[in-house]
C-alpha positions as CSV (number, residue, x, y, z in Angstrom):
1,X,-45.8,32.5,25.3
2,X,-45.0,32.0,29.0
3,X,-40.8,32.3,29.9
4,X,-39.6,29.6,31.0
5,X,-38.5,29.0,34.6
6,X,-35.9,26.7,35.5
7,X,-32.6,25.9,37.5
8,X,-29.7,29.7,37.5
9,X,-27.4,28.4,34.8
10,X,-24.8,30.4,36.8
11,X,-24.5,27.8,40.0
12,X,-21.0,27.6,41.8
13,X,-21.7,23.7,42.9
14,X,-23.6,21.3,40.6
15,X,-23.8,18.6,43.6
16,X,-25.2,19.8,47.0
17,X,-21.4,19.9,49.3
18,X,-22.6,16.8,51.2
19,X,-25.1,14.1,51.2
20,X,-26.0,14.4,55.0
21,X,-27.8,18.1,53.7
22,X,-29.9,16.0,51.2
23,X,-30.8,12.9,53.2
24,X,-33.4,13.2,55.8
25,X,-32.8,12.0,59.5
26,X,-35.5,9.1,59.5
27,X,-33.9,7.5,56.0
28,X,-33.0,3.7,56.3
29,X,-29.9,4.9,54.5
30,X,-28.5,6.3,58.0
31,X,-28.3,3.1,59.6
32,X,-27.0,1.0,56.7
33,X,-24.1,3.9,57.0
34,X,-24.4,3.0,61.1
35,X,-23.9,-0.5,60.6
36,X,-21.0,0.2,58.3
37,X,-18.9,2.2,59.8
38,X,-19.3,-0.1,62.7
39,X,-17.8,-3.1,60.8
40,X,-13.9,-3.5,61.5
41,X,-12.1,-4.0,58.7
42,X,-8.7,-3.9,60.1
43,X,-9.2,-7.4,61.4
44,X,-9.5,-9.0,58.4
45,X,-5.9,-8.7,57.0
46,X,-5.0,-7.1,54.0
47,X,-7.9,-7.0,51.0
48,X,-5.6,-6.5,48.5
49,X,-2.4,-8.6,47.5
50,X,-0.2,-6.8,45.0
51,X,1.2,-9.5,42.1
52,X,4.1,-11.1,42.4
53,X,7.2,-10.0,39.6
């Protein structure tokens, strides 16, 4: 029976240490991060309104 091959159990970092090193540069995801960070969302007043005591 063959041994099995797989993934080194001993890995530092389960998760590669960004997502820029796992997405490729032509990916639609790039520009639906463009358009994001373009959006301003300072304008729009406060998103979150604490309750009142």
């Amino acid at each position: 029976m063959k041994y099995i091959q797989g993934k080194n159990r001993e890995q530092l970092v389960l998760f590669p240490a960004s997502l820029d090193d796992v997405i490729d540069e032509d990916n639609e995801t790039r520009i639906i991060d463009l358009f994001l960070e373009s959006i301003d969302l300072g304008c729009q007043g406060p998103l979150y309104f604490p309750p009142k005591t």
